[in-house]
C-alpha positions as CSV (number, residue, x, y, z in Angstrom):
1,X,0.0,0.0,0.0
2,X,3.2,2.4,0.3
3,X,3.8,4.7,-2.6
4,X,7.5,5.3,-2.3
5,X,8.4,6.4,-5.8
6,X,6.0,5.4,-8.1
7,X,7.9,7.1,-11.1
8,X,10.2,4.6,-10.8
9,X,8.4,1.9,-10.4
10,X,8.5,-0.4,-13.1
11,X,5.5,-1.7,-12.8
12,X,3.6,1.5,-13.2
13,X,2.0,2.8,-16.7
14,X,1.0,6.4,-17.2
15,X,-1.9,7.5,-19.3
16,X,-2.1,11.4,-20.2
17,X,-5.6,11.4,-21.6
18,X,-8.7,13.2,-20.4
19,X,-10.6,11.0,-17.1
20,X,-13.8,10.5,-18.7
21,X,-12.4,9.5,-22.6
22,X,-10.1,7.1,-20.7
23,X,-12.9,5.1,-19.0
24,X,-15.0,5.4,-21.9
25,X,-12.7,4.2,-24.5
26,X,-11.0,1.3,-21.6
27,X,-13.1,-2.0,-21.0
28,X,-11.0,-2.3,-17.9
29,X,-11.8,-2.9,-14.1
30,X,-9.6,-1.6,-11.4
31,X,-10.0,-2.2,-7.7
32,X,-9.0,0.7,-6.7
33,X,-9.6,4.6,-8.8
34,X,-8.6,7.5,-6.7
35,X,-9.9,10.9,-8.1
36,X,-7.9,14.0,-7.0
37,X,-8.4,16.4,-9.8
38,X,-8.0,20.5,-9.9
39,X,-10.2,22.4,-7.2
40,X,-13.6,22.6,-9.5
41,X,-13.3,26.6,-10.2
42,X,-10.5,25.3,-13.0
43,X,-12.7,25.2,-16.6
44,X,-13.5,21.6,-16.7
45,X,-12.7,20.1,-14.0
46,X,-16.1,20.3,-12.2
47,X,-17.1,17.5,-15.0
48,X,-15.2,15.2,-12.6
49,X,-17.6,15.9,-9.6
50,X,-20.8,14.6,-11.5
51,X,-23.3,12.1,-11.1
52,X,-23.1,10.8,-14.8
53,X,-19.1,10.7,-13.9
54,X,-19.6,8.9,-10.8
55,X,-22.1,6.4,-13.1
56,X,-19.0,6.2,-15.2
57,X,-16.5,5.0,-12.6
58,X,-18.8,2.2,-10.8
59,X,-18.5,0.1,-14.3
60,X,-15.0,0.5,-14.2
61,X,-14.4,-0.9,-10.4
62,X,-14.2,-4.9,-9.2
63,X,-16.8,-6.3,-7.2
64,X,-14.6,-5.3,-4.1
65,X,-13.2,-1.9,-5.7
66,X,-12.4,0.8,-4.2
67,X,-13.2,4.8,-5.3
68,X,-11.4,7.8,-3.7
69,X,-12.6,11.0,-3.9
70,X,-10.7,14.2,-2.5
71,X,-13.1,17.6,-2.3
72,X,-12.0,20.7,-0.6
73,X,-14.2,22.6,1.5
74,X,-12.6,25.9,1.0
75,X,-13.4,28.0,-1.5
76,X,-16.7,25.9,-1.8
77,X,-20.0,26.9,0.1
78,X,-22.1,24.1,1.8
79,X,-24.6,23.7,-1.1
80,X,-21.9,23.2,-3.7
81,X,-19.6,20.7,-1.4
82,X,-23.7,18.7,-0.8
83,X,-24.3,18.5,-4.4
84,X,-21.3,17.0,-5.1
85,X,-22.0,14.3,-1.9
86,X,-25.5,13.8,-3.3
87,X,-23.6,13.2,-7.0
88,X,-22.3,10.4,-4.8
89,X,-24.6,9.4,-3.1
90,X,-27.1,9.0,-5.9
91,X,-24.4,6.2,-7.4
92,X,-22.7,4.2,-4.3
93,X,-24.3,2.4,-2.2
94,X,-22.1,2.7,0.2
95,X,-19.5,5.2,1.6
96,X,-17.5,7.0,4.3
97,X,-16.1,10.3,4.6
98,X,-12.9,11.0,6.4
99,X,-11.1,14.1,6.8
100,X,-7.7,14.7,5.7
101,X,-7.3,18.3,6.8
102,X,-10.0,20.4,8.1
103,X,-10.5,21.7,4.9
104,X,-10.3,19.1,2.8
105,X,-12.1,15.6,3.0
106,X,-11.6,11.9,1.4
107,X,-14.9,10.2,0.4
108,X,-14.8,6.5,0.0
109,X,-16.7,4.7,-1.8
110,X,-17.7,0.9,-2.9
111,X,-20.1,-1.2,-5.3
112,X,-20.9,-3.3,-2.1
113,X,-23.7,-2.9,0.1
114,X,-21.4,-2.2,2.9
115,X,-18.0,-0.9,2.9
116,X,-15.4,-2.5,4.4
117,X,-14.2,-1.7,7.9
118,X,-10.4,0.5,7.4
119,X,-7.9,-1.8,8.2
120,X,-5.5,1.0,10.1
121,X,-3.1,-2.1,10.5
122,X,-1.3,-1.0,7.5
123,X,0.8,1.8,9.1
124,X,2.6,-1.0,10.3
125,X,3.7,-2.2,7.2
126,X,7.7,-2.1,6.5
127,X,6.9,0.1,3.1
128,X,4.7,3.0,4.9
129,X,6.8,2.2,8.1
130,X,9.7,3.5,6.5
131,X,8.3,6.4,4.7
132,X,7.0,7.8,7.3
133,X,9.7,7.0,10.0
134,X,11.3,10.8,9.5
135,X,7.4,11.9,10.9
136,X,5.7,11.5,13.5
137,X,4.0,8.1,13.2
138,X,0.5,7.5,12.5
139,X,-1.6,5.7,14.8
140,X,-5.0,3.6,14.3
141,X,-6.9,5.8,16.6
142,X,-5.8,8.9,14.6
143,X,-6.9,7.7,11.6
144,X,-9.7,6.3,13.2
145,X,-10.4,10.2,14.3
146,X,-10.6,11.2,10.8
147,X,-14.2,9.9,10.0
148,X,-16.8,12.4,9.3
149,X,-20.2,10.1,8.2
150,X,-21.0,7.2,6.3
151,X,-23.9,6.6,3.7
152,X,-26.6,5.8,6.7
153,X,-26.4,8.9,7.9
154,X,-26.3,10.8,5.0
155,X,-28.8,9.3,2.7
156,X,-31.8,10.3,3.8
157,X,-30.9,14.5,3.3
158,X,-28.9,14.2,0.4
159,X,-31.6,12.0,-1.5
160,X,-34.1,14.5,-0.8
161,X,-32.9,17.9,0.0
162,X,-30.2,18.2,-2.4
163,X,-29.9,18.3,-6.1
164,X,-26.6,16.3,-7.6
165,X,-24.2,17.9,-9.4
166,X,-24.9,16.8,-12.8
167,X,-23.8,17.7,-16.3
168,X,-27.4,18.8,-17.0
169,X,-27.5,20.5,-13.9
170,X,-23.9,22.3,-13.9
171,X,-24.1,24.3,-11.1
172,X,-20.9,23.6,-9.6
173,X,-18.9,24.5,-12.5
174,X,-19.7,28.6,-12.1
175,X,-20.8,27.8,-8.7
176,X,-16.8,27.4,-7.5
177,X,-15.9,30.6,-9.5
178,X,-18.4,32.8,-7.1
179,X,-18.0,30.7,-3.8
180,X,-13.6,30.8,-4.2
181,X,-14.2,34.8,-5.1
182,X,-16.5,35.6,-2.1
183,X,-13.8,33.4,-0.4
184,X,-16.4,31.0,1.1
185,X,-16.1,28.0,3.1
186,X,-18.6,24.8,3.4
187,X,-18.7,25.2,7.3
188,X,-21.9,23.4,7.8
189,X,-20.1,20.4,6.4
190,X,-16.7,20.3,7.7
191,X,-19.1,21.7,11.2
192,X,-20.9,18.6,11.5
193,X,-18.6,16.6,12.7
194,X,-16.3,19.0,14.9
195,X,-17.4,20.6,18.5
196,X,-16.8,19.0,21.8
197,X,-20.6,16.7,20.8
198,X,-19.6,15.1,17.4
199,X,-23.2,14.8,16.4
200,X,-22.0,13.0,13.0
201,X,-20.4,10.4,15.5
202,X,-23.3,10.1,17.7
203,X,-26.1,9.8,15.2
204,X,-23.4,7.2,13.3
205,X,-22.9,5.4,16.6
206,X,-19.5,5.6,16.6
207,X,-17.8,6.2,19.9
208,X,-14.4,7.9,20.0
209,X,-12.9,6.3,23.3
210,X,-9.7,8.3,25.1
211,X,-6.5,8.9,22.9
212,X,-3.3,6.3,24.0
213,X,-0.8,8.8,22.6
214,X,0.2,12.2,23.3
215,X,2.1,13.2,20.0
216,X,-0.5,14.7,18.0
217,X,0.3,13.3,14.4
218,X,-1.8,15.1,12.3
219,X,-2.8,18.6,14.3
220,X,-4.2,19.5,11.5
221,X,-7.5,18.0,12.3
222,X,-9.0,19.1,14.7
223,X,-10.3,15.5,16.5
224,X,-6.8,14.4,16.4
225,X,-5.3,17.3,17.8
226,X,-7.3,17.5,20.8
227,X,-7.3,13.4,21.4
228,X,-3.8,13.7,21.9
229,X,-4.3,16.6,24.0
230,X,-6.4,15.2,26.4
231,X,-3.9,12.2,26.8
232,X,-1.4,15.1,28.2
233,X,-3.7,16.6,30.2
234,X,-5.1,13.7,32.0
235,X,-1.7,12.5,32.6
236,X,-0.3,15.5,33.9
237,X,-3.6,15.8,36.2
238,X,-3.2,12.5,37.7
239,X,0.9,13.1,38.7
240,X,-0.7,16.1,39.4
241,X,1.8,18.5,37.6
242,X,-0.5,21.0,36.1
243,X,1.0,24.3,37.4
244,X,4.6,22.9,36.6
245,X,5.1,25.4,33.6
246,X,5.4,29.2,33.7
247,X,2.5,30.5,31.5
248,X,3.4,32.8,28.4
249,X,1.3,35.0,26.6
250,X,1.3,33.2,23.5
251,X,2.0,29.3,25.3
252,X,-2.1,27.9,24.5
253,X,-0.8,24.7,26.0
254,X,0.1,26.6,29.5
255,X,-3.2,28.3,29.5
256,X,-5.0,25.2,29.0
257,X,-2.6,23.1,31.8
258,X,-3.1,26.7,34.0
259,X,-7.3,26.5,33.3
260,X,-7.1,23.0,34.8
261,X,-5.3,23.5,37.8
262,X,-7.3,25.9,38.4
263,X,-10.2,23.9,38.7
264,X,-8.3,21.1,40.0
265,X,-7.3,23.5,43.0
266,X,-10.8,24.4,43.9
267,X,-12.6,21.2,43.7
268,X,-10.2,19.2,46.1
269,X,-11.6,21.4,49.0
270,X,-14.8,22.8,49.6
271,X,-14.9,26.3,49.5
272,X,-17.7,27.3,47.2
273,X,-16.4,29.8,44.6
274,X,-17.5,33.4,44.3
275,X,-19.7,33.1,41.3
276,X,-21.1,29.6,40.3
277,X,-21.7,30.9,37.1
278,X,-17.6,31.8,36.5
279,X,-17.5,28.0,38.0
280,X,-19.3,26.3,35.5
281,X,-18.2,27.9,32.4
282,X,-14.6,27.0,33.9
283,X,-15.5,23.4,34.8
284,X,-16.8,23.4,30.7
285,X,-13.8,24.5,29.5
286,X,-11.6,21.8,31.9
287,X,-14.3,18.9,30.7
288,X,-13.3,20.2,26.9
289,X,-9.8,20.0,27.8
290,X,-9.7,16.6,29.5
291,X,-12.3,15.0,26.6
292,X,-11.5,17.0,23.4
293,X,-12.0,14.9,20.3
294,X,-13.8,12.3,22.0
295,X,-17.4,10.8,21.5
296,X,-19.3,8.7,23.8
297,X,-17.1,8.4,25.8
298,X,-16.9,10.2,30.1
299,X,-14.3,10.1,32.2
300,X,-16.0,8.9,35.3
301,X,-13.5,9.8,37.8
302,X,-13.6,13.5,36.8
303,X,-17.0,13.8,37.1
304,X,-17.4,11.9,40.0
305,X,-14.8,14.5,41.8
306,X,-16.5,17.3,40.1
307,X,-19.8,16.1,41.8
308,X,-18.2,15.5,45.2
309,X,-16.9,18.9,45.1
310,X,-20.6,20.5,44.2
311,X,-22.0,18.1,47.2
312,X,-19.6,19.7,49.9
313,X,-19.6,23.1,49.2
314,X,-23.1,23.0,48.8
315,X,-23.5,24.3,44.9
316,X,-26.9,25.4,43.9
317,X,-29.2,22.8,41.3
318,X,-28.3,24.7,38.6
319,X,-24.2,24.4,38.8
320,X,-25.2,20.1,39.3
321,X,-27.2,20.3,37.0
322,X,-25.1,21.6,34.8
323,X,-22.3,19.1,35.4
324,X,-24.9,16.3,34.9
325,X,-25.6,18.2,31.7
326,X,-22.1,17.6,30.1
327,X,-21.7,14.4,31.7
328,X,-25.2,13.3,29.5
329,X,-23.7,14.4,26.5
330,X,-20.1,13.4,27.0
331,X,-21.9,9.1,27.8
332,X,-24.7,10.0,25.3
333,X,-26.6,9.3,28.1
334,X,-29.4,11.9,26.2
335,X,-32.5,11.7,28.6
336,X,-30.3,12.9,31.4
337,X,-29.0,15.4,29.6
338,X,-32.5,16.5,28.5
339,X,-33.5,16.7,32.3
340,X,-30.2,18.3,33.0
341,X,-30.7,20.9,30.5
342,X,-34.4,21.5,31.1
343,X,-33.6,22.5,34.4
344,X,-30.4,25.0,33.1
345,X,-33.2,26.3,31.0
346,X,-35.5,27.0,33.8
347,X,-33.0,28.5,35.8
348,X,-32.3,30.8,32.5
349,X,-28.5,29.7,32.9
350,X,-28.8,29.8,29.0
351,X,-28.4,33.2,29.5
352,X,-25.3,33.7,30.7
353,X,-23.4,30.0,29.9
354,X,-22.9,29.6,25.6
355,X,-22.7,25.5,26.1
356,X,-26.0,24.9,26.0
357,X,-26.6,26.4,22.8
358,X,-23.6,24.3,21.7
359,X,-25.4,20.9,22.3
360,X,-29.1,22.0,21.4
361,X,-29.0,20.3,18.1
362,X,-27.5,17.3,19.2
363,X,-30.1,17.1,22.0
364,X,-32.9,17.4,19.3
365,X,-32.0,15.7,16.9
């Protein structure tokens, strides 16, 4: 599966000819076609993002082929980067969609009914092992990070809502030219599936348990980033080394290991703090810090000291109930954190406290 230097590769044959005059004028089968063209804005290129293409391609993949396609969500707004999913949609009857930057995604794709689970194994093969041993290695959970949605989720809105890009229906072709001039971004997209509640990962029912490593190898996406991140902070919290490191102005890991110890300092006693509201919006940010990029998954241990702490000094129902909240959300424990949040709502904590606007739509959906 390694590259290396596929120039040189003897067993490699090149073919400079236009994508769709290739297929059409080759009776051939491949098991795996990877399509990485031009960003669609480039005169022609948006031909390569349509449903009669995508018709094109399924005849020319094995039973157990394989299709890759790379779309950028810069430059593209969220109608444009759908249409182009529906194009896909409307032709594959199964896919998944990772990212591969925030900006960018890699939807896979298959003539069989289900995809095939990612076999993250092969970053242990000698060929990628050694291209990638000047980096910092990839991991199965990182790459496991990288999944957006899969077909299940998506089918029911894109086969409805949204018209597919289509040859007879060319809207992405000028569509790109306005979208990279107004200097757009598909945000709703790449948005679905970022946030401290991965609703894409919740509706998919795929839980994100606790990083094992704390190099972040791709910090360029964002669930990866903060996995690793929460692997340094719960292991500095439990030797209990938070304040170890002089905060700097422009240091965001400091201010992050400072935010913690912060909370970690109140908590072990029983002082009540001077404004419960400050107190929550700080134990949000800690409970970000110690379970960024997760999904379905709670640390029990922090809340159960984050509850023992509320019990002694006394905190009012809306403070619990706002731990009980996040803690419904973080175990997608959902009725709890409906009850939890009906009572933040009562108490008008909305008001004052952004998080629960930030989980409305997972609640619901």
């Amino acid at each position: 599966p390694a590259n290396h230097r596929v120039f040189d590769d003897t067993r490699a044959t090149f073919a400079l000819d236009d994508a769709k005059s290739y297929f059409a004028a080759s009776g051939r089968r491949f098991d795996l076609i990877l399509s990485e063209p031009s960003n669609p804005w480039v005169s022609g290129v948006s031909g390569l993002f349509t449903t009669e293409f995508y018709r094109r391609v399924r005849t020319h993949l094995t039973e157990r082929g394989v299709f890759g396609q790379w779309l950028h969500l810069y430059e593209l707004d969220d109608a444009l980067a759908t249409m182009v999913l529906a194009a896909l949609d409307q032709n594959f009857p199964s896919y998944e969609i990772f990212f591969t930057s925030n900006a960018d995604i890699l939807i896979v794709a298959s003539n069989a009914a289900v995809l095939p689970a990612p076999d993250w194994r092969v970053v242990d093969f000698p060929g990628l092992t050694e291209d990638l041993r000047r980096t910092i290695p990839l991991t199965p959970e990182a790459l496991e990070a990288t999944r957006l949605a899969g077909r299940q989720l998506l089918h029911p809105y894109l086969a409805t809502q949204v018209v597919p890009n289509s040859d007879y229906h060319p809207a992405l072709d000028l569509g790109a030219e306005r979208t990279r001039y107004l200097k757009e971004n598909a945000d709703g997209v790449s948005g679905f599936g970022e946030g401290r509640f991965d609703i894409a990962a919740a509706l998919s029912g795929h839980r994100r348990p606790f990083g094992t490593t704390s190099l972040s190898v791709m910090p360029e996406i964002t669930h990866v980033d903060e996995l690793a991140r929460g692997v340094r902070m719960r292991a500095l919290l439990a030797a209990g080394r938070l304040a170890d490191t002089v905060v700097r102005r422009d240091d965001d890991e400091a201010k992050a290991r400072a935010r913690l110890d912060q909370l970690e300092r109140l908590i072990t006693g029983s002082t009540p703090p001077s404004d419960w509201r400050l107190w929550v919006e700080d134990f949000r940010e800690s409970e970000r810090l110690v379970h960024g990029g997760t999904a379905g998954t709670a640390d029990e241990t922090f809340y159960m000291r984050a509850r023992g702490y509320a019990s002694r000094a006394k905190a009012p129902t809306a403070a619990r109930a706002a731990i009980e909240f996040l803690h419904g959300l973080a175990s997608w424990d959902f009725a709890n954190a409906s009850r939890a949040g009906q009572i933040l709502i009562d108490a008008r904590v909305r008001d004052t406290v952004d998080f629960l606007s930030e989980a409305k739509d997972l609640l619901f959906i």
